[in-house]
N, C-alpha and C positions, 0 to 999 in steps of 0.2 A: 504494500500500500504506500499512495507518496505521504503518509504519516510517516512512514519510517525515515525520514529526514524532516529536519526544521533548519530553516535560515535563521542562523544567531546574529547576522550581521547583514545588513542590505548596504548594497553599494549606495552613495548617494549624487545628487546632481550639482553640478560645477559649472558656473560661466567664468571662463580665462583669456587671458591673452593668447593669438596665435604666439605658438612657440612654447607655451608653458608648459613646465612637465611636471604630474604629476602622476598617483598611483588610484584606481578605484580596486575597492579591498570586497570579497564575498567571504563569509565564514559561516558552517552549515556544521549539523551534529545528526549521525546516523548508527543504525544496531553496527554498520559493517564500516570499512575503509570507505571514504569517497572520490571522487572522481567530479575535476572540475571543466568547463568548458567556455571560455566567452566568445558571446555573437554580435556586431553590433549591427545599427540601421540606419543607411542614409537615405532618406527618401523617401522609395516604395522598397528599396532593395534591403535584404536582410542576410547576413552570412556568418558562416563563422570565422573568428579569427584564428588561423592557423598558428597553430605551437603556445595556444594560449590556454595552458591547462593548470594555472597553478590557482590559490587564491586570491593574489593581487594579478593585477591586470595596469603596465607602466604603460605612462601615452604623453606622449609628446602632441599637443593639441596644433591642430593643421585645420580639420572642419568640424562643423558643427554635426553629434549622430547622436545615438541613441544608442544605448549597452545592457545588453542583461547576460546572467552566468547561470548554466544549466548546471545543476550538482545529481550528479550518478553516484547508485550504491550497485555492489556485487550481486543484487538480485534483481536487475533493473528496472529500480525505484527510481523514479528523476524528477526534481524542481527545478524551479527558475527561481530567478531572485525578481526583484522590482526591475521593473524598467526605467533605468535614469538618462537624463540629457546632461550630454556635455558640451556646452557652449562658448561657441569661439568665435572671438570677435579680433575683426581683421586688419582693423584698422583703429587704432588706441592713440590719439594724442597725447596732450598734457596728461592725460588721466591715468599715464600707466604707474602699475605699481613700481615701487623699487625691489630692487634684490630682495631685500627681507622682510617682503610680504607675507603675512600670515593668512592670507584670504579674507579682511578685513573689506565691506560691502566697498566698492569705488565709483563712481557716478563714471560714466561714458558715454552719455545721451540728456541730454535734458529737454524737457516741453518745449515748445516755441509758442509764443503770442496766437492767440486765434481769433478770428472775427467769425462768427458764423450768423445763419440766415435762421428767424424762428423756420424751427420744423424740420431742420435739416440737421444731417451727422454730425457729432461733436470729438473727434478725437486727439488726445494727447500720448505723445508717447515719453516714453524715459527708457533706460539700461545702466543696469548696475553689474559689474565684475565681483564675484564671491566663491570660496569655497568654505562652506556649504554656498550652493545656488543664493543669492537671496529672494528673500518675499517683498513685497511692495504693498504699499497702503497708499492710495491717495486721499487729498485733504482739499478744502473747499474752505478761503474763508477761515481758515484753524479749523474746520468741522470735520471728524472723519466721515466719509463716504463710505458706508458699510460694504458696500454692493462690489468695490471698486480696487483690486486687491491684484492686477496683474499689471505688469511692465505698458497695456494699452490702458487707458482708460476708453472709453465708448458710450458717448449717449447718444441714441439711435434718433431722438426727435429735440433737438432743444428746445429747452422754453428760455424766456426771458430771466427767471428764479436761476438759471443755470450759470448766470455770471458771475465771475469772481476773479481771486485771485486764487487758482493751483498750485500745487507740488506734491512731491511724492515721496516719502521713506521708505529706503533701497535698507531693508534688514537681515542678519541672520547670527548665527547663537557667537559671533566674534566681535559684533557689535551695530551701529547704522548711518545710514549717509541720505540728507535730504539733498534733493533735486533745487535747482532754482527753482523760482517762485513765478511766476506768468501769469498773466492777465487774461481772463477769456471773456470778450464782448458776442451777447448773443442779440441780435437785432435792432443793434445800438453802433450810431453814427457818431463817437465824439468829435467834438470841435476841437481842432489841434490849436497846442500851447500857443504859436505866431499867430492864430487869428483871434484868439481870445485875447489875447493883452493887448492886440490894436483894436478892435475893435471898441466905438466910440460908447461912454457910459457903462463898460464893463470889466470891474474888475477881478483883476487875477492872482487869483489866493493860490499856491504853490506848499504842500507839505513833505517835506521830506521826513522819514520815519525810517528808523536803523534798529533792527533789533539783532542783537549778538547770544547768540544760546553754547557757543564754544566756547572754552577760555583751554590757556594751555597748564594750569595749574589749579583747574579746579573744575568742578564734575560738569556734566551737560546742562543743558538748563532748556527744558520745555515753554515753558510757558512765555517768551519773548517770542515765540513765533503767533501764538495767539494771541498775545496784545498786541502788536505788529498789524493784525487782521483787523481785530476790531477797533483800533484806533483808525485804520483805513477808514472802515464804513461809516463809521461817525464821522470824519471827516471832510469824507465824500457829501452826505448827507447838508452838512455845511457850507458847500459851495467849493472845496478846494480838490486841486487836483492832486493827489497825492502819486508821492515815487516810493516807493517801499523795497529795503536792501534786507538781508537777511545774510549773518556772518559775513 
């Protein structure tokens, strides 16, 4: 029966730099001796990797696939482990880690500004480098978006309530890294800053707002990203235009 083995150890999933080398590890417990195998998947295509029979599995990341390890016992009993992605990205700027990266989240995509039309698609994207993978939260305004937990964000219809200021926390158990922060206008024409300060009987209130939640000698600090927000809205609310920096 494939009781007769349990996976003690599931590989897990990695976004890295082309070039990075690291190991994905499987560890299984059976009545008899075991027998291991890994396969991976690019695509549609799925194969095995030849001479890859031991419990680690060393890789030098080149593309982006998919991995899992079949474990055989002497009575041919066989599991698979999970299925993990290992994700390589190809092209890393500023953003790369250094040598003595510990797999700490790194930001390598951040949202872009978005104007959209009511009723039409809304998306933002981000990527962050981690081993472990990391998870991602987006925020709205400092609100979390329950709904809203992968590297796309996606709202299929905007409405007008859909406007704010985004970003996203790129996390996982080594620590976390937030995205820039972005502006999304959903069926809204602002009047740009040169026509509003000329323009005759109209004046132009300008609020700059910095909120720092880093320090290099003392712990993170939350809550400057949410008064950062809400200081906005009230702001806004007041007639100014507000510029909002974050670390």
């Amino acid at each position: 029966f494939s009781t007769a083995i349990a996976i003690t150890e599931q590989p897990i999933s990695v976004s890295v730099p082309v070039g990075f080398s690291f190991t994905l590890r499987c560890r299984a417990q059976g009545r008899t001796s075991l027998q291991y195998q890994w396969f991976c998947q690019h695509q549609s295509d799925c194969r095995l990797i030849p001479g890859a029979t031991n419990q680690d599995l060393p890789i030098i990341a080149e593309q982006t696939q998919l991995y899992t390890c079949r474990v055989n016992d002497l009575h041919r009993n066989a599991v698979f482990s999970d299925w993990v992605k290992v994700e390589v990205h190809q092209c890393v700027a500023r953003g790369l880690p250094p040598r003595l990266w510990q797999g700490e989240p790194v930001i390598v995509l951040n949202p872009s500004e978005q104007r959209v039309e009511v009723g039409q698609p809304l998306q933002l994207h981000c990527a962050a480098m981690g081993v472990p993978a990391p998870s991602y939260q987006w925020y709205r305004n400092g609100n979390l978006l329950e709904q809203q937990k992968r590297k796309k964000l996606l709202i299929a219809h905007a409405k007008v309530s859909d406007s704010g200021t985004y970003l996203c926390c790129a996390s996982n158990r080594l620590g976390e890294h937030w995205t820039n922060a972005v502006d999304v206008h959903i069926g809204e024409q602002s009047l740009p800053t040169s026509l509003c300060c000329k323009s005759p009987g109209v004046s132009c209130k300008i609020a700059l707002l910095v909120g720092n939640n880093r320090y290099q000698h003392h712990p993170n600090l939350l809550a400057p990203v949410r008064d950062v927000f809400e200081l906005s809205r009230l702001l806004k609310h007041l007639g100014f235009q507000v510029v909002s920096l974050l670390d």
